[in-house]
Residue frames as qw, qx, qy, qz and C-alpha x, y, z in Angstrom:
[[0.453, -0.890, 0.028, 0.037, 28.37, 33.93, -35.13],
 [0.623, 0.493, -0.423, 0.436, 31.97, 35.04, -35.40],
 [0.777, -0.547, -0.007, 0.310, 34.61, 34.46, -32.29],
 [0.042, 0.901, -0.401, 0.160, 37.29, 37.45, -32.49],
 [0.141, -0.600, 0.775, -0.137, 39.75, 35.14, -30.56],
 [0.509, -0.027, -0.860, 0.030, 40.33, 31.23, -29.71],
 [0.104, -0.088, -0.823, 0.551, 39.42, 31.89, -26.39],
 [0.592, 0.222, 0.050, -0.773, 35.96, 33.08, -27.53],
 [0.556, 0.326, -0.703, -0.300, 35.95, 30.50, -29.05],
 [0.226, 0.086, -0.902, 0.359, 36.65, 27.84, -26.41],
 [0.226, 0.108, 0.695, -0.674, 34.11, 29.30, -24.40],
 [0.573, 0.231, -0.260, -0.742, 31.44, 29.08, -26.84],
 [0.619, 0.235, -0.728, -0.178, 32.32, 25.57, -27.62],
 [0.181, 0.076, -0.801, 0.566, 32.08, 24.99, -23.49],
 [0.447, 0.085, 0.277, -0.847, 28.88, 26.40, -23.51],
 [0.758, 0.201, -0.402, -0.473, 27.85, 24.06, -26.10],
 [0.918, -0.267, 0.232, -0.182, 29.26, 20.99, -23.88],
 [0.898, 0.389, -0.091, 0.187, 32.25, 20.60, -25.48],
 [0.373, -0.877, 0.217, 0.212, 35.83, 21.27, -23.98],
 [0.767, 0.614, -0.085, 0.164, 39.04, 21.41, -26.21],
 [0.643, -0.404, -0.020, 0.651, 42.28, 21.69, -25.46],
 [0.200, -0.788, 0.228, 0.535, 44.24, 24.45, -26.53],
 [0.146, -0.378, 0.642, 0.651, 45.31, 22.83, -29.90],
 [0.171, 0.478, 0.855, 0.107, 41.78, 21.62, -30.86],
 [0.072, -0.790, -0.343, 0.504, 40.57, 25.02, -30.28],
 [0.011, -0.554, 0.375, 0.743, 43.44, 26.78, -32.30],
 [0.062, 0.011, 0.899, 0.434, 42.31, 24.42, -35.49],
 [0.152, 0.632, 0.755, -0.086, 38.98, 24.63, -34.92],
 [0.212, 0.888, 0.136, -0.384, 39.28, 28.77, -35.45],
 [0.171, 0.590, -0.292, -0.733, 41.14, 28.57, -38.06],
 [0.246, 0.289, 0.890, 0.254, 39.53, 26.39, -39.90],
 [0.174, 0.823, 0.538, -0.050, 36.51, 29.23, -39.38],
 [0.033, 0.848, 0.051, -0.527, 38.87, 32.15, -40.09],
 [0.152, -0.439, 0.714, 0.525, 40.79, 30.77, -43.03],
 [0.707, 0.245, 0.305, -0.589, 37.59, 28.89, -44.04],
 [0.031, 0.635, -0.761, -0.125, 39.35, 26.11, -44.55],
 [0.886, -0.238, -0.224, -0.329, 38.19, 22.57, -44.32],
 [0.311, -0.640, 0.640, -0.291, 39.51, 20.38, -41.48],
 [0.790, -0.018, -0.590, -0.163, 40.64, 17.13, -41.25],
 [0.659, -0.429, 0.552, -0.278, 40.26, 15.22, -37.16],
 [0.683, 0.166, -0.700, 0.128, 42.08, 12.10, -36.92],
 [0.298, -0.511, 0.626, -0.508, 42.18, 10.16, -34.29],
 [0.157, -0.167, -0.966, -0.120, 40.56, 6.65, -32.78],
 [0.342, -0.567, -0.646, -0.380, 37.11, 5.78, -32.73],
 [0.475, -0.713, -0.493, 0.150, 35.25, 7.84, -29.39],
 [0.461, -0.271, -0.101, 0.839, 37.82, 10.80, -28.58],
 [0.052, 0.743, 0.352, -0.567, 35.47, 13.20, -29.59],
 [0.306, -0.090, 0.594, 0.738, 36.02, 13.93, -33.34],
 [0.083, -0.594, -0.551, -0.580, 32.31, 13.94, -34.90],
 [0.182, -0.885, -0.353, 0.244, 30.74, 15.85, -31.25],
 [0.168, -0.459, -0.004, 0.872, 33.70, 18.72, -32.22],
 [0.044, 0.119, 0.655, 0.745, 31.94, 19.07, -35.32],
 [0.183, -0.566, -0.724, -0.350, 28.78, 19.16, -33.99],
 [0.519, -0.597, -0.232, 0.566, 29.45, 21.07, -30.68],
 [0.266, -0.144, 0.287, 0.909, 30.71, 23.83, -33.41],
 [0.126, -0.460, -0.580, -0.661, 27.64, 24.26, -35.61],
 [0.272, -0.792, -0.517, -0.178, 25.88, 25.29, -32.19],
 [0.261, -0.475, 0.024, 0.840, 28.97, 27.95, -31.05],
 [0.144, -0.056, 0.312, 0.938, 28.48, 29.20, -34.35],
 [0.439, 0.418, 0.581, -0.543, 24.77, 28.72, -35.01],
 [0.272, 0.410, -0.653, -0.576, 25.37, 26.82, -38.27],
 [0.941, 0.135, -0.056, -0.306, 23.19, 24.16, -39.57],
 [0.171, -0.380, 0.896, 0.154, 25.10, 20.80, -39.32],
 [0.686, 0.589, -0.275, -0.326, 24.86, 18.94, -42.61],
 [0.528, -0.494, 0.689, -0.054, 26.03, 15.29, -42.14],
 [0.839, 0.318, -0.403, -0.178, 27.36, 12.90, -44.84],
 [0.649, -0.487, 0.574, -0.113, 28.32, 9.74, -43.13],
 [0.323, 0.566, -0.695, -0.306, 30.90, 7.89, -45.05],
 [0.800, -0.175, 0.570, -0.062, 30.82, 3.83, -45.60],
 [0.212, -0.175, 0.785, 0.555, 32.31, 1.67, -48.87],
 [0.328, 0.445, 0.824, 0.128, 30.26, 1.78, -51.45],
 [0.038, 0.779, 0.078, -0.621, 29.32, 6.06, -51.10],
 [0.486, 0.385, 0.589, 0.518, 28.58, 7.13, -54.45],
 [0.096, -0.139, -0.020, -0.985, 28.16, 10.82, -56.17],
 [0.401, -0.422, -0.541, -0.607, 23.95, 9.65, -56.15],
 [0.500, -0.670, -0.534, 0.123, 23.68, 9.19, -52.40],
 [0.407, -0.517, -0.301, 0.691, 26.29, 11.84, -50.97],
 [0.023, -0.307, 0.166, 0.937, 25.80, 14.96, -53.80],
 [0.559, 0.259, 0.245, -0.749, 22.69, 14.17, -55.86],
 [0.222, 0.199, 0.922, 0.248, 20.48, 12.24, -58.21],
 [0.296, -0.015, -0.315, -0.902, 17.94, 13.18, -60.65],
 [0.499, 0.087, 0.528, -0.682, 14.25, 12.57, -59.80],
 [0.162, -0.024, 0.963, 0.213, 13.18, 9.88, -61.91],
 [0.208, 0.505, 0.828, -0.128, 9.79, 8.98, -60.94],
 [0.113, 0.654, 0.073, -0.745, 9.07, 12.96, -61.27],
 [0.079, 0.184, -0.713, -0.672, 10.88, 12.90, -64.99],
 [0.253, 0.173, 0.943, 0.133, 8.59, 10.04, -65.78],
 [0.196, 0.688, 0.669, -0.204, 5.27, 11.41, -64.70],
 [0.218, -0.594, 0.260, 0.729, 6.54, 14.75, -65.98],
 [0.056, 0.208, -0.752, -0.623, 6.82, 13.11, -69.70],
 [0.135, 0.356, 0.918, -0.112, 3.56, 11.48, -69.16],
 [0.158, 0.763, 0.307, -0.547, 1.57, 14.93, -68.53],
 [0.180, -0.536, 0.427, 0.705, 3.37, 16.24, -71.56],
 [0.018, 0.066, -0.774, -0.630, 2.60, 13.88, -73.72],
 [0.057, 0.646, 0.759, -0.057, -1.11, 13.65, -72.71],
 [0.019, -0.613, -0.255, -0.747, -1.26, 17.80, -73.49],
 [0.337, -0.922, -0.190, -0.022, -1.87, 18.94, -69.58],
 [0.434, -0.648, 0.223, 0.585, 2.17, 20.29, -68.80],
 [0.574, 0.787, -0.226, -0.006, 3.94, 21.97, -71.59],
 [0.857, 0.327, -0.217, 0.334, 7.15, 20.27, -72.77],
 [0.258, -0.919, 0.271, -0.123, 9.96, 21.39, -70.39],
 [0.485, 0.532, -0.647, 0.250, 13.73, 20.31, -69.95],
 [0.867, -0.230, -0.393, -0.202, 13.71, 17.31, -68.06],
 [0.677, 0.057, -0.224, 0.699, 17.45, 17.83, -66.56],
 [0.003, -0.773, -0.048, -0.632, 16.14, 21.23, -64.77],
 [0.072, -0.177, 0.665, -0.722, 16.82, 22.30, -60.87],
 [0.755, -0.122, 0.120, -0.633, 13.13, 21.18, -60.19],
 [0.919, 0.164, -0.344, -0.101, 13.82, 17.53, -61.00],
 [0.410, 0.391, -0.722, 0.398, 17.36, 17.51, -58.71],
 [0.831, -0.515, -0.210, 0.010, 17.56, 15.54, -55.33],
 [0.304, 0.740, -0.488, 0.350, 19.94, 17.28, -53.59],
 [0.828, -0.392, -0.232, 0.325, 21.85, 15.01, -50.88],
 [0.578, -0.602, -0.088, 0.544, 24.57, 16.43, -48.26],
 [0.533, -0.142, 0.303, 0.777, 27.38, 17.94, -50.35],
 [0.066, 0.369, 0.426, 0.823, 24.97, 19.86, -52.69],
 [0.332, -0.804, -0.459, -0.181, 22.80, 21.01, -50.33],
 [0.519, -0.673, -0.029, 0.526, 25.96, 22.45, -48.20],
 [0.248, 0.175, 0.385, 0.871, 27.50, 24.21, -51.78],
 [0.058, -0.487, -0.485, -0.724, 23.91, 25.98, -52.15],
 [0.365, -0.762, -0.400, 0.355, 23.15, 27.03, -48.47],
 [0.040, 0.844, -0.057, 0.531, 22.82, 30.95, -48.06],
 [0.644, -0.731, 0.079, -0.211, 22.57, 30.24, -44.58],
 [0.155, -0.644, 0.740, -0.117, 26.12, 29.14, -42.29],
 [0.949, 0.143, -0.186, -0.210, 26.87, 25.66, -42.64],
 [0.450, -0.433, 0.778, -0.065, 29.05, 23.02, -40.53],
 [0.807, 0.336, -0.384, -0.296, 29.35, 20.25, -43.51],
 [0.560, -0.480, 0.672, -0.070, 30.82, 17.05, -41.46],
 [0.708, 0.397, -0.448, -0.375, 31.96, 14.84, -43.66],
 [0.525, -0.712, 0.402, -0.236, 32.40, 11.62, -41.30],
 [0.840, -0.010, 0.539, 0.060, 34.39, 8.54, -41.47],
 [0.607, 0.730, -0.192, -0.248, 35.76, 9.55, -44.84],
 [0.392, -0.371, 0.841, 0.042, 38.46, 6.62, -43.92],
 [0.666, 0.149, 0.691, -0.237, 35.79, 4.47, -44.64],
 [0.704, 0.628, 0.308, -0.123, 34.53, 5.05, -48.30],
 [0.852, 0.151, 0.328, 0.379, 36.47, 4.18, -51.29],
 [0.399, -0.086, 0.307, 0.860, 39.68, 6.18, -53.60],
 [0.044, 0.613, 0.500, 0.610, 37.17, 7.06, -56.29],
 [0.271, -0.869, -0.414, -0.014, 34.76, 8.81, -53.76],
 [0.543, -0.581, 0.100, 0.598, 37.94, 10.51, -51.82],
 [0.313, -0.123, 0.300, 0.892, 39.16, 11.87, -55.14],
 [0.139, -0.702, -0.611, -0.338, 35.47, 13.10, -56.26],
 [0.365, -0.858, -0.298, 0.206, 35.93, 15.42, -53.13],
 [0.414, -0.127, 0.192, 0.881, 38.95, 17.55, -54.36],
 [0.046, 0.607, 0.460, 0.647, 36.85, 19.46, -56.57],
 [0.368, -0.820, -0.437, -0.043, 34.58, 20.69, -53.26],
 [0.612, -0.662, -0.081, 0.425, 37.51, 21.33, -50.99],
 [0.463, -0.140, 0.301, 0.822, 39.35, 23.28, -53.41],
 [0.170, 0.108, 0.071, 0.977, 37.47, 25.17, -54.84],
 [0.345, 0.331, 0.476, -0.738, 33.95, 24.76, -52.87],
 [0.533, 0.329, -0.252, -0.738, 32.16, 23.77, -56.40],
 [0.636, 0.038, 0.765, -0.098, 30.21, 20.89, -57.75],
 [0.141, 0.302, -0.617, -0.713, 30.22, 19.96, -61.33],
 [0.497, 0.381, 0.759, -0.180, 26.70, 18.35, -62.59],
 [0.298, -0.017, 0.657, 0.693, 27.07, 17.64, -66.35],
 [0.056, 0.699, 0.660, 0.270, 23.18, 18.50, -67.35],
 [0.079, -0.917, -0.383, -0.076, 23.63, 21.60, -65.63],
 [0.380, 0.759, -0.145, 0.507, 27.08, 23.02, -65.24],
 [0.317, 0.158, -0.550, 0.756, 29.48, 24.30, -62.18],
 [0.524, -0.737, -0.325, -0.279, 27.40, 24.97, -59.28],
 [0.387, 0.517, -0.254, 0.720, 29.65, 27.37, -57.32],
 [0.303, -0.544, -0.678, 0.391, 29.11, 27.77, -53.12],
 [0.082, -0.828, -0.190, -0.522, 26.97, 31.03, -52.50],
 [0.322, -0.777, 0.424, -0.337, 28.89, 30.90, -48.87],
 [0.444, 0.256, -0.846, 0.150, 31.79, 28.35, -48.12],
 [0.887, -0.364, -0.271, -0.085, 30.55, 25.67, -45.70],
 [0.193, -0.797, 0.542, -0.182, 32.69, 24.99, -42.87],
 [0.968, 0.031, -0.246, -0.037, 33.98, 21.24, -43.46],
 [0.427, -0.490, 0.737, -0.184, 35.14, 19.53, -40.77],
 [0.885, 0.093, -0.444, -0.106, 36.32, 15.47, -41.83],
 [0.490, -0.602, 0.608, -0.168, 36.84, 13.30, -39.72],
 [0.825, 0.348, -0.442, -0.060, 38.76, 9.70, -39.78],
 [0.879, -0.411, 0.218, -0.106, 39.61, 6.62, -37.57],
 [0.497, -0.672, 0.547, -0.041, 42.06, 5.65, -39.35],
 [0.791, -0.165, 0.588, -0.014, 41.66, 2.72, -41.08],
 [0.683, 0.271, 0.354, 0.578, 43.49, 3.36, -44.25],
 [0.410, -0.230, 0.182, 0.864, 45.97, 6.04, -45.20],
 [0.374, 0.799, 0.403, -0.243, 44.23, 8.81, -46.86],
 [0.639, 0.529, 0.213, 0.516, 45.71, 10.30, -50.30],
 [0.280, -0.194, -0.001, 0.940, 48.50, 13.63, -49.87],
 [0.113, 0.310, 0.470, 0.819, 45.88, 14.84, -52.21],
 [0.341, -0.700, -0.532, -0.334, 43.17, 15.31, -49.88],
 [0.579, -0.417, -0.247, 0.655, 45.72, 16.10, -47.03],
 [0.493, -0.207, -0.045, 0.844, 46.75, 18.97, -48.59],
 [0.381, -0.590, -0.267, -0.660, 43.22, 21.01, -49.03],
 [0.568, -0.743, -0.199, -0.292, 42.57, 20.77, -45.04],
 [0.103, 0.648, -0.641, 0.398, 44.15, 21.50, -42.29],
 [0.616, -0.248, -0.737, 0.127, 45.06, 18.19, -39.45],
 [0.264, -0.460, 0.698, -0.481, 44.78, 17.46, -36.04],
 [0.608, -0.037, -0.789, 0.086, 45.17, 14.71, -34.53],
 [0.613, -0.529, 0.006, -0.587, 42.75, 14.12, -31.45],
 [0.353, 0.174, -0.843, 0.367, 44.47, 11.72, -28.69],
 [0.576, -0.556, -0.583, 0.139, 42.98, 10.36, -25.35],
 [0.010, 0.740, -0.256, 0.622, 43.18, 13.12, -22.93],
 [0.292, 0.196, -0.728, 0.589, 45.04, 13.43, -19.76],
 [0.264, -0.339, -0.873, 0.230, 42.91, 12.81, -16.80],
 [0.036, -0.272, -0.157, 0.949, 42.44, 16.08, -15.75],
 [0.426, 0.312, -0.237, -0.815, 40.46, 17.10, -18.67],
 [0.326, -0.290, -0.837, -0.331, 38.83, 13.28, -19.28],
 [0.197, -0.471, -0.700, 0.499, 37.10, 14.38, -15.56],
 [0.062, 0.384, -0.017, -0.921, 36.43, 17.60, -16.45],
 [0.443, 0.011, -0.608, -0.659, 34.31, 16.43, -19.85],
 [0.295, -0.295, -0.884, 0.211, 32.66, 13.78, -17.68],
 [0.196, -0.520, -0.562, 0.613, 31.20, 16.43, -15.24],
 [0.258, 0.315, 0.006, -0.913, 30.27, 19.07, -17.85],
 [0.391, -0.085, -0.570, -0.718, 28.61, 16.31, -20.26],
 [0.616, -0.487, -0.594, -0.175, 26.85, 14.70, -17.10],
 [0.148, -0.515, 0.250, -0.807, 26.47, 18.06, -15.19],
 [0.621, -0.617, 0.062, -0.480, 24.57, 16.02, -12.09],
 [0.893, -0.047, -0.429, 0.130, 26.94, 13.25, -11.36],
 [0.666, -0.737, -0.001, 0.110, 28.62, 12.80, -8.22],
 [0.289, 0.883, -0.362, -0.077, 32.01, 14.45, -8.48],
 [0.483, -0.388, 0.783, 0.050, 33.73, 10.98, -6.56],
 [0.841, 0.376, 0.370, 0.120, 32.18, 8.84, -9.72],
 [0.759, 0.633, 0.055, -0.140, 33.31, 11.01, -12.29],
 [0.255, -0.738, 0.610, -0.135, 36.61, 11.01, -10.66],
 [0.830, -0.029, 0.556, -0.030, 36.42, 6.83, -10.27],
 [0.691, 0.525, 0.330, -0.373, 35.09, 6.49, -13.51],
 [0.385, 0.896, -0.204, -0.081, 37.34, 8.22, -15.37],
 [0.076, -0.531, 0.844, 0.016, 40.75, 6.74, -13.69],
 [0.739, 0.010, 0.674, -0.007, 38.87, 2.96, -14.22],
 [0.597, 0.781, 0.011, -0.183, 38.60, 4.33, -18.16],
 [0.267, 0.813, -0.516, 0.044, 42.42, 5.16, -18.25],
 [0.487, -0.488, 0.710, -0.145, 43.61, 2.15, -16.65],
 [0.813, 0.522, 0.215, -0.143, 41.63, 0.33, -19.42],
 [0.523, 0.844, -0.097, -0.072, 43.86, 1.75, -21.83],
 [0.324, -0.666, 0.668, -0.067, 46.70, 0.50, -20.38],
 [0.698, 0.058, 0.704, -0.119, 45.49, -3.24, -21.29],
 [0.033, -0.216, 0.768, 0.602, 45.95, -4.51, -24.81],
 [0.413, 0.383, 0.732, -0.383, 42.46, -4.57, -25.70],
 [0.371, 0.415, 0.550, 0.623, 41.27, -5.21, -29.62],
 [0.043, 0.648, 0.313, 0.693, 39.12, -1.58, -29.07],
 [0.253, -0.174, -0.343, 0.888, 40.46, 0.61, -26.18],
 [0.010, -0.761, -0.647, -0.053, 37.42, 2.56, -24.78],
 [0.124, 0.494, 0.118, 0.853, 37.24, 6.50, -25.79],
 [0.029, -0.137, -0.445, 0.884, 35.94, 9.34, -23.99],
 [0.543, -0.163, -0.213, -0.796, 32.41, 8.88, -25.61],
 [0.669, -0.134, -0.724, 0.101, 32.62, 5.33, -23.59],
 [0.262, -0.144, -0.706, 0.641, 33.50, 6.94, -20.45],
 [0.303, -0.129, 0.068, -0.942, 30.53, 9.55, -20.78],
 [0.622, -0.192, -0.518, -0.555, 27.88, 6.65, -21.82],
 [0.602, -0.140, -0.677, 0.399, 29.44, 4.48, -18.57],
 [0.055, 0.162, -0.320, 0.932, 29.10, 7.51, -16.52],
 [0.476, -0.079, -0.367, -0.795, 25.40, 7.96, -17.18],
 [0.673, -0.171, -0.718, 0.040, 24.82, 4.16, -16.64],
 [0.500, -0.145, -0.641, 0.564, 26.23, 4.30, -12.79],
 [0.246, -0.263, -0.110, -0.926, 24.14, 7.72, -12.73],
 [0.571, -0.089, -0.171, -0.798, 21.39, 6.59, -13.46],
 [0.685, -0.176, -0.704, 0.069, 21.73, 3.35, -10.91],
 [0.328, -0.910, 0.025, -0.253, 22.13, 5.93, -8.60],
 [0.719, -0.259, -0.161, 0.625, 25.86, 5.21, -7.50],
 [0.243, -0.948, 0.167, 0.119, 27.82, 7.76, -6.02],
 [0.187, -0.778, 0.575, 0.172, 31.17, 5.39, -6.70],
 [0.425, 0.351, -0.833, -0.047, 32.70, 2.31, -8.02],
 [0.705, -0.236, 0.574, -0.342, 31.57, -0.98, -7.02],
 [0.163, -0.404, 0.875, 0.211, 33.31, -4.03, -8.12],
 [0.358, 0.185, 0.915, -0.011, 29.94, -5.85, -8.91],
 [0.310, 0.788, 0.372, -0.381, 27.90, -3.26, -10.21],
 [0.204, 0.661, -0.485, -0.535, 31.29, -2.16, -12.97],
 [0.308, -0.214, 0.841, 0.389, 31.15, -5.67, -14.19],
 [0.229, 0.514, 0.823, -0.078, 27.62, -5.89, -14.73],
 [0.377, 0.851, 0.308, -0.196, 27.80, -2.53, -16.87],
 [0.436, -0.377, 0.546, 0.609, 31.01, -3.41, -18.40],
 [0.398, 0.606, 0.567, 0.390, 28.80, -3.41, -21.97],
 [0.192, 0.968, 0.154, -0.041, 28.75, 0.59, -21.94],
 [0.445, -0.732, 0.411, 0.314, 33.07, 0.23, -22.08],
 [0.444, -0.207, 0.862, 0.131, 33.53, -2.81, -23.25],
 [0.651, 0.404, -0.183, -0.617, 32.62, -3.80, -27.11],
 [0.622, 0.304, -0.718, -0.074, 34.37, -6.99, -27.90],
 [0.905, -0.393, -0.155, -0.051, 33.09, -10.54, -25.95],
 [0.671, 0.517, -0.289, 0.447, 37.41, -10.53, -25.75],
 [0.232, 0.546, -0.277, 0.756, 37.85, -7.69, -24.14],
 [0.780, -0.456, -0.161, -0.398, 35.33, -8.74, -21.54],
 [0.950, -0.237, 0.006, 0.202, 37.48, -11.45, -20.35],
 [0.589, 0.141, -0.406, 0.684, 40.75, -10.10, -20.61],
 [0.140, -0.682, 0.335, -0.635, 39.44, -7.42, -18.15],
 [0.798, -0.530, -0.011, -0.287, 38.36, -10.03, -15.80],
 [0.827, 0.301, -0.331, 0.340, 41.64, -11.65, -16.56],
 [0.450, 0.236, -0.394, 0.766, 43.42, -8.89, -14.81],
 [0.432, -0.236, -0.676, 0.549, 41.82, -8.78, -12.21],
 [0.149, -0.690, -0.272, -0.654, 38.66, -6.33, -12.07],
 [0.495, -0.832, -0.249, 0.014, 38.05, -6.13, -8.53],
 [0.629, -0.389, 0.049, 0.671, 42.14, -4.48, -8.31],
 [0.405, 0.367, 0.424, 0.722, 41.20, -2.51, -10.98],
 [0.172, -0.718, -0.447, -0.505, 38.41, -0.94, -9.34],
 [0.589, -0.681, -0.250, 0.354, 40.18, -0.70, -6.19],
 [0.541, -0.378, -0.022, 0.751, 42.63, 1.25, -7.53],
 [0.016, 0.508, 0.346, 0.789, 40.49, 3.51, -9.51],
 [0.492, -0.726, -0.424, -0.227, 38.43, 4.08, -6.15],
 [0.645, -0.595, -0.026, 0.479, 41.90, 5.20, -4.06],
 [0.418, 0.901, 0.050, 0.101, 43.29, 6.94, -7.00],
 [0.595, -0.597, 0.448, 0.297, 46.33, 5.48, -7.36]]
């Protein structure tokens, strides 16, 4: 589905549960009109892999996820050759029921993410996530794609996209990514948003909550952030917390009931205790007066 404007755009992407600002939006269409790949930065929760996914259903593209970790190799994230197949393959052959055939053909390939998004007819959101995570080698292995959308496999030659994927990468962060990959996608950087719009997401991805929670919720979220805590909670933290206090049926904050579902915020045993440190029941008082 094409989107004539950004603001077609937006709303699409609202329909789908997602809400962008204004500069997430502009990046997000062109990325689809320049058919570029994108790169999201930001920290962990701020909504980086849902734009990516939140797109493929504005546009009604297949989303095609390679999730990045150390170790990512060409055989798990673009293919490998079917072995066992080959084997039995040579077996039949040599017993006289298959005629002899080239062993290195398209029938024998396992295609994983990347080659399956090059050879889609159909539209395609390729997310490539976490690409922080997985190692130089891999990172420079992806130039080829993003430039020029092709995959080289030596047994069988260039394998050229029949329609460009739309590749969205994201990345947390934790090491510097090469100019070289910078400069095939376009950036944004994703930040915490401003209350306003963390309340807003709250209430469109948990469409029955009481509007005084998501309102609480949200200012006990940001106030968080305020605290020096080893992993400041994101806006996929305040949605999952939201939910929780749902689905206890609260209507608001309560000082006993936020500690006792501090685990949907709160990841580190740390971070636990310095909230209590400072004083949770002032925290919640002043997320519940909205000060």
């Amino acid at each position: 589905m094409q989107h004539a404007t950004i603001e077609e755009l937006r709303g699409a992407l609202e329909r789908a549960s997602y809400l962008p600002d204004e500069g997430l939006a502009t990046a997000l269409f062109l990325a689809l009109r320049l058919e570029k790949p994108l790169l999201l930065e930001g920290e962990a929760g701020v909504g980086k892999t849902e734009a990516a996914k939140a797109l493929a259903r504005a546009t009604g593209a297949r989303l095609i996820r390679l999730q990045c970790y150390e170790g990512l190799d060409v055989a798990h994230a673009v293919y490998e050759w079917n072995y066992a197949r080959q084997l039995l393959h040579i077996r039949a052959a040599q017993e006289g029921t298959v005629d002899e055939a080239e062993l290195f053909g398209r029938e024998f390939l396992i295609r994983r993410p990347l080659l399956e998004a090059i050879e889609s007819e159909l539209p395609v959101v390729l997310l490539i996530d976490e690409i922080d995570r997985a190692d130089d080698e891999f990172e420079a292995f992806l130039l080829e794609i993003l430039s020029d959308f092709q995959i080289t496999i030596p047994e069988l030659g260039t394998i050229s996209a029949r329609r460009r994927p739309i590749v969205i990468l994201t990345s947390n962060r934790t090491r510097e990514l090469h100019d070289a990959l910078k400069r095939r996608c376009l950036f944004h950087w994703i930040g915490h948003p401003t209350l306003e719009r963390e309340i807003e997401i709250v209430k469109l991805r948990v469409p029955d909550v009481p509007a005084r929670l998501a309102e609480q919720a949200a200012r006990f979220v940001e106030r968080l952030r305020t605290i020096d805590l080893a992993k400041p909670p994101g806006v996929a933290e305040t949605i999952d917390w939201t939910q929780a206090l749902a689905a206890l049926g609260q209507r608001e904050l309560d000082a006993g009931l936020v500690e006792s579902t501090l685990g949907s915020v709160l990841k580190y045993h740390e971070d636990f205790q310095l909230v209590r440190d400072s004083d949770l029941v002032a925290l919640v008082a002043e997320a519940r007066s909205g000060r």
